[in-house]
N, C-alpha and C positions, 0 to 999 in steps of 0.2 A: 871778672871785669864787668862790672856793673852799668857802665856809662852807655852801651849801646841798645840795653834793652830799657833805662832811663830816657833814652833821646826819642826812642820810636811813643812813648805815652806822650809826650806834646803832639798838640795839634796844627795845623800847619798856620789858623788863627795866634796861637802863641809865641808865635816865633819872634816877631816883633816886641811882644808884653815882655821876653824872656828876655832879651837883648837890651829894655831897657831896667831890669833886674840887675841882671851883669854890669852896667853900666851905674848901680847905684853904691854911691862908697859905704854907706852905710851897712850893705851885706858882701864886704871883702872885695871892691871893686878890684877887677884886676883886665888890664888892656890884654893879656897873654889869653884868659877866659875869653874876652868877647873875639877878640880876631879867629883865635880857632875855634868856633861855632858860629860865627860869620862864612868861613870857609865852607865847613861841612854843610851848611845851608843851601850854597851855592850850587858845590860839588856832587853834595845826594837831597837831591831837596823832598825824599821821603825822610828821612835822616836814619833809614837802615844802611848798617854803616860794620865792617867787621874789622879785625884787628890788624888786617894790612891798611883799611881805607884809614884809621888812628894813623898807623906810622906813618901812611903818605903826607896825612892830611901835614902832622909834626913839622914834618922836612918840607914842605912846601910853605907853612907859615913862617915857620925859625930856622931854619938852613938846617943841614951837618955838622956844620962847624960846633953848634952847640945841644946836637944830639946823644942822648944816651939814655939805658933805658931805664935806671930811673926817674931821669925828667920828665920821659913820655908817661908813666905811672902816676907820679906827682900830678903832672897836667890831668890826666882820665882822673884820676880821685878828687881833685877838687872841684872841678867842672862838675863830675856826680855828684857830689857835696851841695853843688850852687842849685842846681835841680832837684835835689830833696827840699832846699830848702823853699826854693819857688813854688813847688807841688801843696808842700804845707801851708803856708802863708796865704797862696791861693784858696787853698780849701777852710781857711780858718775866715777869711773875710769874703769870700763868696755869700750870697745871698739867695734867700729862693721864694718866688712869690709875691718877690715884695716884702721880706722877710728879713730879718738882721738872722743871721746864722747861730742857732744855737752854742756851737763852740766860742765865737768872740763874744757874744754877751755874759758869757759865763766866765770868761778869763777879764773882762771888762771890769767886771762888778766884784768879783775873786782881785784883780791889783788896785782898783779903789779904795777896797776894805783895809787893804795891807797896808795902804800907803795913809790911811787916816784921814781919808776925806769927811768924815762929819756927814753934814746933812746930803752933799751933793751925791755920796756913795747910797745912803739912804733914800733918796728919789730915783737913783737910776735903778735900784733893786727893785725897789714897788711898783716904776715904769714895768720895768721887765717883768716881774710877778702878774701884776694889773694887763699885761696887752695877750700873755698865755692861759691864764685863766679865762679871760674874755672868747678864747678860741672857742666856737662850737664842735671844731674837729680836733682834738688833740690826739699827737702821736706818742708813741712808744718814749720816746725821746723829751716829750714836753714835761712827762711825770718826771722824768730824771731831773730835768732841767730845774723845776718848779721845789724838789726837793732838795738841789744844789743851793738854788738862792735862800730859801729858805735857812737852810744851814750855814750859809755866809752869814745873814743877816745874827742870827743866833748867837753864833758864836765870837761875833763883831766882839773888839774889847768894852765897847760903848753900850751893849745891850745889857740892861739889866737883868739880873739874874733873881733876883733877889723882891719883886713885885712883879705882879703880872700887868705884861704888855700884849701887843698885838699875839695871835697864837703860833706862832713861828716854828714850835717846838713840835708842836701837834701836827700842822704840816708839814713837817719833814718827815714826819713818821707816814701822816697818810698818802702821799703824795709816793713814799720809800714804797708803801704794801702793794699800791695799784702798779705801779713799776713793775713789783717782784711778780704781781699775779700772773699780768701781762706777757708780759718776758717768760714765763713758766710754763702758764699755755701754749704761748705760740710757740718753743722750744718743744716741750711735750707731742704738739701736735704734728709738726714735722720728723718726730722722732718714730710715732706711731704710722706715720708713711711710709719712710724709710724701715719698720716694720713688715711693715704688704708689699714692698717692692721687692726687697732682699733676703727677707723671709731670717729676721732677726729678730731678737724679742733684748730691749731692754729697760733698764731697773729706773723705775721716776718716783724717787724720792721726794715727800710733802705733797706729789700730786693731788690725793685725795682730800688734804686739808684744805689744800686751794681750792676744791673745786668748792669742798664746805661750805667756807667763809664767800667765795665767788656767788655761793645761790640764792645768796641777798640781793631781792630786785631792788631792793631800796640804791645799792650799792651798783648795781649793773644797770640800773637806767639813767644813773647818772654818767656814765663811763662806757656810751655803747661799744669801742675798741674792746672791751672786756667783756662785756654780753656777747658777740660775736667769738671770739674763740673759745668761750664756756660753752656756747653751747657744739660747738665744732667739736671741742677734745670729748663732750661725753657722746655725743654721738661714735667717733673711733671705738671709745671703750665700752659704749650698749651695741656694738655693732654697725655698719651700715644696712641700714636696710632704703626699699622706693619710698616708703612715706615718710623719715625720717631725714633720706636725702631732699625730698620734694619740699620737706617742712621747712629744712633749712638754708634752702633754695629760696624761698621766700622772704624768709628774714636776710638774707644779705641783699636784694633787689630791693629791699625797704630801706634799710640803715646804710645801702652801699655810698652813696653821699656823705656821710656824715663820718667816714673810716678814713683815715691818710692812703696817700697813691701804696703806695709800698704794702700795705697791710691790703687795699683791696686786688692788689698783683696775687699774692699770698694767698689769701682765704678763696678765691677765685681756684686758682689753681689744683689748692684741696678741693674745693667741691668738686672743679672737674676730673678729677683724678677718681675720687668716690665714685662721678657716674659713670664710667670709663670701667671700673672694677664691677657694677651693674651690669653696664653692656656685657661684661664676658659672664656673666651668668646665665645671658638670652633674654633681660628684662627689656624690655620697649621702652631704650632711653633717649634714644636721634632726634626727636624732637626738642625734650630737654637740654640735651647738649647740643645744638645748636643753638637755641635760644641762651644759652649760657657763655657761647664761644661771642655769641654778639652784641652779646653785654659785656665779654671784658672789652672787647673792640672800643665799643662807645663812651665807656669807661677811661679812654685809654691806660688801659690796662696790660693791652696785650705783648706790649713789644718790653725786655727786659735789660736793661742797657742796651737800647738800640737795638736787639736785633731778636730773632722771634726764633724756638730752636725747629729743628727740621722734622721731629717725632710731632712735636704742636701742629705744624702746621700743616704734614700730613695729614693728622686726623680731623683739624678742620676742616680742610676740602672730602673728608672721606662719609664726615658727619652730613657733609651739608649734599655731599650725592646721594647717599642715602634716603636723603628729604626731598629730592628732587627739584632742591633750591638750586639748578646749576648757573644761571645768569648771575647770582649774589655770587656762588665758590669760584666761577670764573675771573669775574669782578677782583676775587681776594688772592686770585694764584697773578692777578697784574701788578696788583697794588704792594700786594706782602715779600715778594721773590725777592727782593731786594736786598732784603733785611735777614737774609738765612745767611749762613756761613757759607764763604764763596765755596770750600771745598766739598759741600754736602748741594747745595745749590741744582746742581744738573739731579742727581737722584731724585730728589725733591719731588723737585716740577715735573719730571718725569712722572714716579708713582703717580701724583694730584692727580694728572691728566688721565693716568690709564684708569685710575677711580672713575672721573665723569665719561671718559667713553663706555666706559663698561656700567656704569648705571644710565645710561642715554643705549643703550642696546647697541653701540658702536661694537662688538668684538673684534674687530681685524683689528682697528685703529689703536683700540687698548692695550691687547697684545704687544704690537708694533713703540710704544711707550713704554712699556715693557723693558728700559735698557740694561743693558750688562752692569752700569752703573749703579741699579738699582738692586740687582741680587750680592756686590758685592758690598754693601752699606751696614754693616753689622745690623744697626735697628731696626732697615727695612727689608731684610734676608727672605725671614718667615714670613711678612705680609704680602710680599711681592710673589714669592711661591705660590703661595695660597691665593691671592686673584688669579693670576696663572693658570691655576687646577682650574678655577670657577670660571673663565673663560674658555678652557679647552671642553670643561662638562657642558656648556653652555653652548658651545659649539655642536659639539657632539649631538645633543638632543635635541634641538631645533636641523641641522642639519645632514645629521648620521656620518659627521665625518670627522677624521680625524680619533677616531677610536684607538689606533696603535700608539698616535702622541700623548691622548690621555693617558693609558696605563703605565706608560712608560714614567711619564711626569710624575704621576703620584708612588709610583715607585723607589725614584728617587730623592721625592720631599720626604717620605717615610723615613728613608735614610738619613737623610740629613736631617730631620727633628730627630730620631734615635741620637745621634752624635755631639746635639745642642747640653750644654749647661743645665735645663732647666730643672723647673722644680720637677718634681715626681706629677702634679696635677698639673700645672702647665705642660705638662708633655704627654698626655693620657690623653689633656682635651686636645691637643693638633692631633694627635694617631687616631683618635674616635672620628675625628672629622674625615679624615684621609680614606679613614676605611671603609665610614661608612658612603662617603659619595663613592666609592670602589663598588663597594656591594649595590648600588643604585645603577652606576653603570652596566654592571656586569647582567642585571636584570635588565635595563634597557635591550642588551645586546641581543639577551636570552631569547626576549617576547618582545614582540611588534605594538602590542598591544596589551597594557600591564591590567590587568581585573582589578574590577573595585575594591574584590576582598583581599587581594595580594598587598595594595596601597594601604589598606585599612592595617593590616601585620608590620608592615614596615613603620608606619606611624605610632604603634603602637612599641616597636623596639628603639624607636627615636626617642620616644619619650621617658621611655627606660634609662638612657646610653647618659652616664653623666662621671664625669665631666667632659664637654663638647665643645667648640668655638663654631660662630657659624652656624647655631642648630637652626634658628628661622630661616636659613637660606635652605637648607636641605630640608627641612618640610617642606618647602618652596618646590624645590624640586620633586619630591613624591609626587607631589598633587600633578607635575606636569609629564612625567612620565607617561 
């Protein structure tokens, strides 16, 4: 039963648009339609609605008398019917920008052609051609578009074939390749993420020809959507490194105007995600990535269908304690809380917070933020452990207290990273971290008073110990021991 998970995607704005849909004869006008979605309006005016509130709703429009449950079926299917068909239509003649929608100008100038309008098909083609080419910013979508009209005009019965005309032919071809390049990189390139996340390796057939024919700047500075993911996807494949990240941190803060929203969501994304996989090698990126989190902001960038996911914006506020920007990360856990998913929402803002007390030397308070909500949030398990340790060491060694909670703590995060998923090197670097603030405590405990040359050993097997998470915080800590 389709109809009730179709009623919940309108907007409570639509309700009225919809009603006067239903009401149009032209798409199967039927009074049975509009009354029982007049009902349900009233009745559940979210319009989540299960399959008793259908049957009540049935018998309270149309009696008993002419109930039965195929009528009640009939009714839910064609009602879903009216709703596909309003969804479509909607999104066919929708507009953005100021913009005619690339699907109706393509179906526009596609039943012109058919129906042999002459010259008038021919001008609305050229209009459309003429207003997408003129764009400084073209998207993924406008190549396709550019080589659709193209192709109508072509293949028009009226064009000839047989002398040369405008170049029609050639542009559907070139218009076809920048599409394909495009489309290939940025597929490519989120595949190769999805490579480093999941720790899967797959097969990108023609990649390397594309990138061939792509390393025509002749070609790519016309087409900066295409110079931007050429150079993204060979960066994945020469590796990321700091100055290869930084380089190309640079060229998206240049060309990032001149990219569509959706593509600068995207490329954004990937770099942040690069500098992110930096950070856990211990490079000195929180600067960077901040600076990068407040460019997609300004960008508006950052929210993805309305709403912003709870991993993101954790590390915002984590990046930006870190930097000790906390009046900006405060500022972003008022403004942004909104837009997390209600049921991750309490986690969230929790973790933010224990981030800024605990980089604001608040410990109790952080702790205290610290909620059960936030150890049971799959994504936020590990991170939340691990401030946890770094507050209870942090206690410990400014205060000498609390020694039995630490060992205990890290005892049981041991545990519980042994029993996680992960890779064989994600889970080397939490147990190198664990153990090694173990071995820092146990030495606090040991000596009052740790000798220069003791620090000097320890720093010297920090720098050995790899893979680690967290290794600057624990030099950190040598030195205050």
């Amino acid at each position: 039963m389709k109809l009730p998970t179709l009623l919940k995607s309108l907007q409570k704005e639509e309700y009225k648009e919809f009603e006067k849909f239903l009401h149009s004869p032209f798409f199967k006008s039927s009074e049975q339609y509009l009354m029982f979605f007049r009902y349900l309006c009233k009745q559940h005016p979210s319009l989540v609605v299960e399959k008793a509130d259908l049957e009540e709703a049935y018998l309270q429009c149309f009696g008993d008398k002419t109930y039965s449950l195929q009528k009640l079926y009939n009714l839910l299917s064609g009602l879903a019917h009216q709703v596909e068909q309003y969804l479509t239509i909607k999104m066919v003649m929708a507009s953005k920008n100021g913009q005619e929608n690339p699907i109706h100008q393509w179906l526009l100038v596609r039943a012109l052609g058919e129906r042999n309008m002459g010259a008038y098909f021919r001008a609305e083609a050229k209009r459309i051609i003429s207003e997408i080419e003129g764009r400084t910013v073209k998207s993924l979508e406008d190549y396709l578009l550019l080589q659709r009209m193209h192709h109508i005009v072509y293949f028009n019965p009226d064009t000839p074939k047989h002398q040369e005309q405008q170049p029609a032919l050639q542009q559907v071809l070139d218009n076809l390749d920048v599409f394909y390049y495009v489309a290939k990189l940025r597929y490519a390139a989120e595949m190769k993420a999805r490579e480093r996340i999941i720790d899967a390796k797959y097969e990108l057939p023609m990649l390397q020809a594309v990138l061939g024919r792509t390393a025509d700047t002749n070609l790519t500075d016309k087409h900066p959507l295409l110079d931007a993911y050429n150079k993204l996807i060979r960066l994945y494949l020469e590796g990321i490194t700091e100055e290869g990240f930084r380089a190309l941190k640079v060229l998206f803060e240049t060309k990032l105007a001149l990219l569509p929203k959706s593509d600068q969501q995207a490329l954004l994304l990937h770099l942040i995600n690069m500098g992110i996989s930096l950070g856990e090698r211990n490079l000195e990126m929180n600067a960077d990535m901040l600076a990068l989190y407040k460019l997609t902001i300004e960008a508006d960038a950052l929210l993805v269908g309305g709403r912003i996911t709870h991993v993101t914006f954790a590390n915002i506020v984590a990046c930006a304690a870190l930097c000790k920007d906390f009046v900006w990360a405060k500022t972003f856990v008022q403004n942004y809380s909104l837009y997390l998913e209600d049921s991750k929402r309490e986690a969230t803002v929790a973790l933010s917070n224990a981030f800024l007390h605990y980089s604001m030397g608040q410990l109790d308070l952080a702790q205290e933020r610290l909620s059960q909500s936030v150890f049971t949030t799959p994504s936020f398990d590990v991170v939340g452990r691990g401030l946890l340790l770094k507050i209870a060491f942090e206690r410990y060694m400014n205060e000498g207290k609390d020694y039995e909670f630490l060992t205990g703590h890290m005892l049981a995060f041991e545990k519980f990273v042994m029993a996680k998923p992960f890779t064989p090197d994600k889970k080397e670097a939490q147990l190198n971290c664990i153990r090694f603030a173990r071995k820092l405590a146990l030495v606090k405990f040991e000596k009052l008073v740790v000798p220069a040359e003791e620090k000097k050993k320890l720093r010297s097997k920090l720098d050995e110990l790899q893979p680690v998470v967290s290794k600057k915080w624990l030099a950190e800590k040598i030195e205050s021991l």
